[in-house]
C-alpha positions as CSV (number, residue, x, y, z in Angstrom):
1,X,0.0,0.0,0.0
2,X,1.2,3.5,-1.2
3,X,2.0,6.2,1.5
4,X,-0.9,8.3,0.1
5,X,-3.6,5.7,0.4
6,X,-1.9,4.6,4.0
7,X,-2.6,7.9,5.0
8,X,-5.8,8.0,4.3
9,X,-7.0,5.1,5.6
10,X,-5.2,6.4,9.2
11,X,-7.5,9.4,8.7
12,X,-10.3,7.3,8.0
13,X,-10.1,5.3,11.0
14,X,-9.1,8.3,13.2
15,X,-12.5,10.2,12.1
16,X,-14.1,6.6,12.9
17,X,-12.4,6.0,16.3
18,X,-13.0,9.8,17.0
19,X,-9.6,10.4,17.7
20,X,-10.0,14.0,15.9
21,X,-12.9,15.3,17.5
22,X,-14.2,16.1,20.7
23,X,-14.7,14.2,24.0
24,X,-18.1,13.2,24.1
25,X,-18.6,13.4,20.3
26,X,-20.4,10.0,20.5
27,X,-23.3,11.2,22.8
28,X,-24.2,13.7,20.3
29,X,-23.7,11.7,17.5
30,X,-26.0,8.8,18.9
31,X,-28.7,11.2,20.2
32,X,-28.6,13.2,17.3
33,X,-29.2,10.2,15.0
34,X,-31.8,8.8,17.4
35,X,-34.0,11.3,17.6
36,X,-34.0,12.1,13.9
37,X,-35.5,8.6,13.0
38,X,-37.8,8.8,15.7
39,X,-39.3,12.1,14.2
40,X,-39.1,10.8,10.8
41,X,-40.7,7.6,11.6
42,X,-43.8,9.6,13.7
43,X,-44.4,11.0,10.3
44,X,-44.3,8.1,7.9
45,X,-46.4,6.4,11.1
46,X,-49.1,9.0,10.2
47,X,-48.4,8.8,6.2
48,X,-48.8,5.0,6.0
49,X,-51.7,4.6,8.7
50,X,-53.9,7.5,8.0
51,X,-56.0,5.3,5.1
52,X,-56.3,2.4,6.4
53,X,-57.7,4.6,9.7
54,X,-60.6,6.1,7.6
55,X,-61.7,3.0,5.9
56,X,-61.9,1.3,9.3
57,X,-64.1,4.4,10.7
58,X,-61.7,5.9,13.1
59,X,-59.5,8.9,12.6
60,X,-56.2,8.9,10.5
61,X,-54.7,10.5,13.4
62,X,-55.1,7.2,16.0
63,X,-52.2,5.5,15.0
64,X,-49.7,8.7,14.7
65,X,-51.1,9.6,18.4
66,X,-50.4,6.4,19.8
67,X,-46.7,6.1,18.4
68,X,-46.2,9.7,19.8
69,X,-47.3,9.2,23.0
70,X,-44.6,5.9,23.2
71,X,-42.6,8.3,21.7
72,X,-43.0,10.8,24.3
73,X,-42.6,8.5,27.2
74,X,-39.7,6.7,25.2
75,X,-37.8,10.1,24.8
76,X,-38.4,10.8,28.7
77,X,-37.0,7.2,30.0
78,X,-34.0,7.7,27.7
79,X,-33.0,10.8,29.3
80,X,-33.9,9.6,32.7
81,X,-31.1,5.8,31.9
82,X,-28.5,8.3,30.3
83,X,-28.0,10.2,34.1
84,X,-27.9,6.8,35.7
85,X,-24.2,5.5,36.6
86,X,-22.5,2.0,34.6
87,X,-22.5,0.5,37.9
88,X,-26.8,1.0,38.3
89,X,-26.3,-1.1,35.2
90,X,-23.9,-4.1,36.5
91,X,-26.0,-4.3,40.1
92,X,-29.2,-4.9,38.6
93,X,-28.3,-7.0,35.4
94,X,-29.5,-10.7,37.0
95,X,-32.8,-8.5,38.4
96,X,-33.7,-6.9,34.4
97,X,-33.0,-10.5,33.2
98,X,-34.9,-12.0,35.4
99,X,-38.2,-9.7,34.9
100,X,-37.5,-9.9,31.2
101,X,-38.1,-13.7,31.6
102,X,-41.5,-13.1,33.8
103,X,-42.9,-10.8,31.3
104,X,-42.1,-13.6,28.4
105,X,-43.8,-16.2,30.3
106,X,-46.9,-13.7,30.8
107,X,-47.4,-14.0,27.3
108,X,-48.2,-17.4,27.8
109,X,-51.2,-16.7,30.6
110,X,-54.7,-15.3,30.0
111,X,-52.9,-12.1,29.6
112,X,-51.0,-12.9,26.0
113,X,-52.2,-12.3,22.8
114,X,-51.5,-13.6,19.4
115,X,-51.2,-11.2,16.4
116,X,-50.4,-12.9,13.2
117,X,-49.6,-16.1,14.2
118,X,-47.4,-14.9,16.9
119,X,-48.6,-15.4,20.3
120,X,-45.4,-12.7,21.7
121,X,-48.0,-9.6,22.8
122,X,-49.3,-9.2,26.3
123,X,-52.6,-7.1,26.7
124,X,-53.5,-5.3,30.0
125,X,-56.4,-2.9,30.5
126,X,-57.0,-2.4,26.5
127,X,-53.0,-1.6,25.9
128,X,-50.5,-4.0,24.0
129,X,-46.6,-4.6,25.1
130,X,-44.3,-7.1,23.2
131,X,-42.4,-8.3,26.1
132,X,-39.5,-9.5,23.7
133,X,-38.2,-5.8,23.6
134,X,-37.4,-5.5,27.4
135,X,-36.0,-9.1,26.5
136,X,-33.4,-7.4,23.9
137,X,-32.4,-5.3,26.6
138,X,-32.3,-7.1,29.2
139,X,-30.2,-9.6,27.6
140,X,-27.5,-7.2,26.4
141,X,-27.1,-5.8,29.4
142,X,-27.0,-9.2,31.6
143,X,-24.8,-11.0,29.2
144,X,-21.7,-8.1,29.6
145,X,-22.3,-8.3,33.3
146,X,-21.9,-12.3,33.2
147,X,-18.7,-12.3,30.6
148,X,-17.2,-9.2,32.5
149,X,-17.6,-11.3,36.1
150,X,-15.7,-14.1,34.4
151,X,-13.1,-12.1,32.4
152,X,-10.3,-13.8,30.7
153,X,-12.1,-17.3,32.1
154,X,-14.1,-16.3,29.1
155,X,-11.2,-16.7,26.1
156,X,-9.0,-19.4,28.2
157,X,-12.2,-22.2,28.0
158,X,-15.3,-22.3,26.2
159,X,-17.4,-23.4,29.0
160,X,-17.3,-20.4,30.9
161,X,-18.5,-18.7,27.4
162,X,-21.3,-20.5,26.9
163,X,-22.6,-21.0,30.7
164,X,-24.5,-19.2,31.2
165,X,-24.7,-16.6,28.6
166,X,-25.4,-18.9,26.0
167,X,-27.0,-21.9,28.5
168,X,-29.0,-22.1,30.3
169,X,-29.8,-18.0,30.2
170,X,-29.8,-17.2,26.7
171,X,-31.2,-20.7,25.6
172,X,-34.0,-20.0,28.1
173,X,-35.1,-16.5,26.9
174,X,-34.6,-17.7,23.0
175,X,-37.1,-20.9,23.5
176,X,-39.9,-18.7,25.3
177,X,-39.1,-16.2,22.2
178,X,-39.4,-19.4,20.1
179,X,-42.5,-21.1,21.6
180,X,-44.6,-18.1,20.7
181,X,-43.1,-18.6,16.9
182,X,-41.9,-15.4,16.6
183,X,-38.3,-16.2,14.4
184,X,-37.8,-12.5,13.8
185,X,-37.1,-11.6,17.2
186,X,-35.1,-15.0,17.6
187,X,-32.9,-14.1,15.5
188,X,-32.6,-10.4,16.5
189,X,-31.6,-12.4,20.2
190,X,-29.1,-14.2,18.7
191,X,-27.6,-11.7,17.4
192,X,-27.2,-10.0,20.4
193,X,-25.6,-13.1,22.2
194,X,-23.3,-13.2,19.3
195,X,-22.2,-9.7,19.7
196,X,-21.5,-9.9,23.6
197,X,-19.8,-13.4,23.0
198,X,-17.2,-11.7,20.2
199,X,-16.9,-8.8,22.6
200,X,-16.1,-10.7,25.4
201,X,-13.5,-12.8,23.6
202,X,-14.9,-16.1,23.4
203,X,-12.9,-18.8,21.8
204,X,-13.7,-18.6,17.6
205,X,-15.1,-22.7,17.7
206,X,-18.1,-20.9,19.6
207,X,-19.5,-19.0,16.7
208,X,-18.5,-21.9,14.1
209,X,-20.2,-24.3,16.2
210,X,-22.8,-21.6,16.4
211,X,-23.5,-21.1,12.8
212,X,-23.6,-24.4,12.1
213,X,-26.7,-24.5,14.6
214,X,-28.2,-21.4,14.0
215,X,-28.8,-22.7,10.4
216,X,-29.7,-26.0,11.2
217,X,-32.0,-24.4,13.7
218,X,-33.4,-21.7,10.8
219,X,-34.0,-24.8,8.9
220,X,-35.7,-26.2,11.4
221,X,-38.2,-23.5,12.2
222,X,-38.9,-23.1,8.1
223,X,-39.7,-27.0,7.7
224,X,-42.2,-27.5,9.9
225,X,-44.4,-24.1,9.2
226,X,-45.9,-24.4,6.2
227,X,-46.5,-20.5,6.4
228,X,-43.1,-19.9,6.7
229,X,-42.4,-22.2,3.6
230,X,-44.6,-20.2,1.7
231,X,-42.5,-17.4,2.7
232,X,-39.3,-19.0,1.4
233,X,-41.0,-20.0,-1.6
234,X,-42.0,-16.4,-2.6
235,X,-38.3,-15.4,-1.9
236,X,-37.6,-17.7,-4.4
237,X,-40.4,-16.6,-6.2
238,X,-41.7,-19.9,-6.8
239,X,-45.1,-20.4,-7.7
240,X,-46.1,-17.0,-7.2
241,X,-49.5,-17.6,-9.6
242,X,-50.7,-19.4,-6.6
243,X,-48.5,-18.5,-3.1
244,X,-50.4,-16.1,-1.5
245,X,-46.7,-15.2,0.3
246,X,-45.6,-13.3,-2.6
247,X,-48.6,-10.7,-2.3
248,X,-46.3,-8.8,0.3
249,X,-43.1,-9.0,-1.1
250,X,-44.1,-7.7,-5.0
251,X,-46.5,-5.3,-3.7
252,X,-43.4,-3.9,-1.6
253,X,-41.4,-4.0,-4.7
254,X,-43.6,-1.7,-6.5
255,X,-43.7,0.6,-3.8
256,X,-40.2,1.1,-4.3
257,X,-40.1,1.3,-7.9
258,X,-42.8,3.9,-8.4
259,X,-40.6,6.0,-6.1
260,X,-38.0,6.4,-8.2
261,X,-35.3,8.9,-7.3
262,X,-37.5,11.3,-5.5
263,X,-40.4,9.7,-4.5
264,X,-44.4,10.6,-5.4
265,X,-44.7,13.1,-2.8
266,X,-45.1,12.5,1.2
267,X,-48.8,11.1,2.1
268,X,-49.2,10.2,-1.9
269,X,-48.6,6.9,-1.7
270,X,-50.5,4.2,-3.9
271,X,-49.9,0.9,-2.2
272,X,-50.8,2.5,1.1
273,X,-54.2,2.3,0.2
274,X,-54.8,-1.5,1.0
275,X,-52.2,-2.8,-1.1
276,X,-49.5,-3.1,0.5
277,X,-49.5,-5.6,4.1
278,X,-48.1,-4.1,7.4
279,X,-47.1,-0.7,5.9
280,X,-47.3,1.0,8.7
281,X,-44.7,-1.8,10.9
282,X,-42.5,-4.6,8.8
283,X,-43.0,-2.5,5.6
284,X,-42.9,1.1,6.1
285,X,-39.2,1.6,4.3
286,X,-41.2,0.5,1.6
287,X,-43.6,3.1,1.5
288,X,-40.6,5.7,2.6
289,X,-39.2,4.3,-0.9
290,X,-42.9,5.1,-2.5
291,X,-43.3,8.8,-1.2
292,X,-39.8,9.9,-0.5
293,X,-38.1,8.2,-3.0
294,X,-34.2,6.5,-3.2
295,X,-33.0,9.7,-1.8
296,X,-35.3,9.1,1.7
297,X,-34.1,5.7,1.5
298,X,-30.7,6.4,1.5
299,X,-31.7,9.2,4.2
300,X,-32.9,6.7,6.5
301,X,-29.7,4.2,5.6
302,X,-27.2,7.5,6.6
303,X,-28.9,8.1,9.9
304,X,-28.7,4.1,10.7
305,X,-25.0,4.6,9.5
306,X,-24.1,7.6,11.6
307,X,-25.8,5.7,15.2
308,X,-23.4,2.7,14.1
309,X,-20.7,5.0,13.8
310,X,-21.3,6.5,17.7
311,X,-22.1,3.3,18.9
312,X,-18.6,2.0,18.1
313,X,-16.9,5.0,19.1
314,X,-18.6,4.8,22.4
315,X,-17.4,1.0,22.6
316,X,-14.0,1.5,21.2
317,X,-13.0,4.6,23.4
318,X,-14.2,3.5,26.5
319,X,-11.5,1.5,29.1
320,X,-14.6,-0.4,30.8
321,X,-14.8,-3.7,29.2
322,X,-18.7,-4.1,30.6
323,X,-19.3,-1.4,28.5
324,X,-17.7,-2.1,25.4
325,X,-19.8,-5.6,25.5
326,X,-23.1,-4.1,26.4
327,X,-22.7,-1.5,23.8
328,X,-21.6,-4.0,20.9
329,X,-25.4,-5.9,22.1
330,X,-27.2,-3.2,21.7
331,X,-25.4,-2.3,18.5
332,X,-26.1,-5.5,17.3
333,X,-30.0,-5.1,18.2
334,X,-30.2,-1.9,16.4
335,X,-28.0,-1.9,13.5
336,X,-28.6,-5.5,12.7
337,X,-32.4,-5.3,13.0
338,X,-32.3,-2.0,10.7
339,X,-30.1,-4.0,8.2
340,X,-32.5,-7.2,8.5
341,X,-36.0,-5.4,8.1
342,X,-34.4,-3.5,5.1
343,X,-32.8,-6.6,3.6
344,X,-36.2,-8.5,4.2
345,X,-38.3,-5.4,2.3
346,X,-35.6,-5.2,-0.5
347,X,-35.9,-9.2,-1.4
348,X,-32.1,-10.0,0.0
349,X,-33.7,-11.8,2.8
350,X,-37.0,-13.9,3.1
351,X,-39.7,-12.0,5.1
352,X,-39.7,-13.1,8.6
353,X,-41.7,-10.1,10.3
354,X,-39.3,-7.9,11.6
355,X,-39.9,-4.1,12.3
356,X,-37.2,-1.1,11.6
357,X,-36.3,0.4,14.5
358,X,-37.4,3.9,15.3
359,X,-39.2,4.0,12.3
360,X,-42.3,1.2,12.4
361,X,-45.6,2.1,14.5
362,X,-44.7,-0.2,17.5
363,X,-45.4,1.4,20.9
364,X,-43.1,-1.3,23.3
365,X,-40.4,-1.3,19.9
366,X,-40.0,2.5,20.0
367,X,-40.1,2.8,23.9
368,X,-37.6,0.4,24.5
369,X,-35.1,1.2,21.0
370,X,-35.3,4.4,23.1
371,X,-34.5,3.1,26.6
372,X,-31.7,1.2,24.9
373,X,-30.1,4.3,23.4
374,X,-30.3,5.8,27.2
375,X,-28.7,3.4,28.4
376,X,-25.8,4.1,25.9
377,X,-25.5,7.6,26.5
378,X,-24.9,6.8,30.2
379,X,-22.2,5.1,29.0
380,X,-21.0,7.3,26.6
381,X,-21.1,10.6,29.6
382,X,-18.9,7.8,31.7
383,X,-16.4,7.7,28.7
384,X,-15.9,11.3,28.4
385,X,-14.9,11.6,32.0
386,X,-12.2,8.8,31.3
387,X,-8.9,10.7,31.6
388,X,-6.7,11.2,28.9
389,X,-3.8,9.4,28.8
390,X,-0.6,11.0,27.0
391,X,1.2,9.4,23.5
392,X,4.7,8.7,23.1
393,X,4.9,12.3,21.2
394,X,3.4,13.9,24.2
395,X,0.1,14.3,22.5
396,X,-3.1,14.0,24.4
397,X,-4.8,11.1,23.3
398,X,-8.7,9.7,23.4
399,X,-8.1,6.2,24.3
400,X,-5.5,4.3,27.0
């Protein structure tokens, strides 16, 4: 590699890292970024509800209110986790996990309800929760605290990887997730498993051994749902004459075509109008596609890009190793649900029912993507006050 190309990668990674700007660039970065797809997704909430609302007789407003009011309450309990201390965070890890595996089981009582096939709702007094979301959390946060109590235990033998973060823990949370068939959120758990494993340094036959199983076990769940067969079938676009599967998919593909660079118009969207399935949750890049065009795409992709950007800085500049893990789960939640939901609208990935974060009309999502992101920025205040240790030049530097 040539000097001049050397030197610009440096300076790539340096603006990555953060190394060139200020302290506590990550916090603004993250909140920043955070709040703008919440604000975009209130709109496209009211965009891709509001005709379905009238043609069921209540107001096109209902939907947009209800996601701002999780919004609201969301915003509030992210500022109230980012004043909170890391070590609020390590002492009540086993306690979040713990109620995050109550309110799974709840979903199994009286109390749950099933919404497409997926029994993974709870209802109480009229109003819905998806326990699974606290579960994300939850999980993230009680995995680093398990891998950090074990430290190098963790990369020296496997076991202490995989008990109990992978079993009997994880495994426990991922076959409540499982029994109520929801493979979305499965693998959106896994993911964040994976995440605080690499983090924490596990041995490298964990994620092959891993893989192997997670496919098998993808398999698995595929083979014996005839539902979700159809599903991989209109991937494939098999059979689409008579799969009623593919009804979603193509409709979501013509959302995305009529958009065209810069989009119809906001609020003039065609397949909005009963056409398109689930446009206001799984699908609603596609009708961002539709009204705002590829350059609101690639808006929404951007803002996505710049969160993973201040995520990594947080976990890469920080000395705590509880919060490098912890940040790299909830980075993995996130980023990797973004990059799964927009995968699964754009026909890289079969649909599996998956919302984008921020974005899709979800009250529990949005509350808890936003309790998650508190949770971060309490980190990320921690890492600013990390002092500065010198480089061999004499230079201050951003990271021990």
């Amino acid at each position: 590699m040539t000097a001049g190309p050397a030197r610009g990668m440096q300076r790539f990674w340096r603006l990555l890292e953060g190394s060139d700007g200020g302290r506590n660039s990550g916090y603004y970065m993250i909140l920043g970024s955070a709040l703008a797809l919440t604000v975009i997704g209130l709109i496209m909430v009211l965009s891709s509800s509001s005709v379905t609302a009238i043609a069921n007789g209540t107001s096109s407003f209902v939907l947009f209110l209800r996601q701002g009011i999780f919004a609201v309450l969301g915003i509030v309990l992210m500022l109230v986790l980012s004043r909170f201390p890391v070590r609020f965070y390590r002492r009540y890890a086993w306690i979040l996990f713990a109620l995050s595996g109550a309110l799974l089981l709840l979903v199994f009582t009286p109390l749950g309800v099933t919404v497409n096939g997926n029994r993974n709702w709870i209802e109480i007094a009229g109003m819905r929760a998806q326990p699974s979301e606290a579960a994300k959390l939850a999980l993230s946060i009680w995995a680093a605290q398990v891998l950090v109590t074990k430290g190098p235990l963790v990369r020296t033998d496997w076991k202490h990887a995989v008990v109990p973060v992978v079993f009997p823990g994880g495994a426990l949370i991922l076959g409540l997730v499982l029994l109520g068939h929801d493979v979305g959120t499965l693998l959106v758990l896994a993911m964040i498993i994976a995440a605080a494993l690499f983090m924490g340094g596990a041995q490298g036959r964990i994620f092959a051994v891993g893989s192997v199983l997670g496919v098998v076990g993808m398999l698995g769940t595929f083979l014996t749902s005839d539902n979700r067969m159809s599903r991989l079938a209109a991937w494939l676009q098999l059979d689409c004459e008579t799969n009623d599967a593919c009804y979603q998919p193509m409709h979501g593909f013509y959302a995305l075509a009529s958009g065209g660079w810069w989009g119809v118009g906001l609020g003039q969207s065609r397949q909005k109008w009963s056409y398109l399935p689930e446009s206001q949750t799984d699908y609603i890049i596609a009708i961002i596609g539709e009204e705002l065009g590829l350059i609101g795409s690639l808006v929404i992709v951007v803002l996505f890009a710049v969160l993973a950007i201040a995520l990594y800085r947080v976990a890469y500049r920080s000395h705590d190793p509880f919060v490098r893990i912890a940040t790299a789960a909830i980075m993995a939640w996130l980023i990797g649900q973004a990059f799964v939901n927009i995968a699964m609208v754009t026909g890289l990935l079969p649909v599996i029912g998956i919302p984008l974060p921020f974005i899709s009309y979800g009250g529990s999502a949005l509350t808890l993507s936003l309790a998650a992101v508190g949770v971060v920025l309490a980190f990320a205040r921690q890492t600013a006050r990390q002092p500065v240790a010198p480089t061999p030049d004499g230079k201050s530097s951003q990271r021990a």
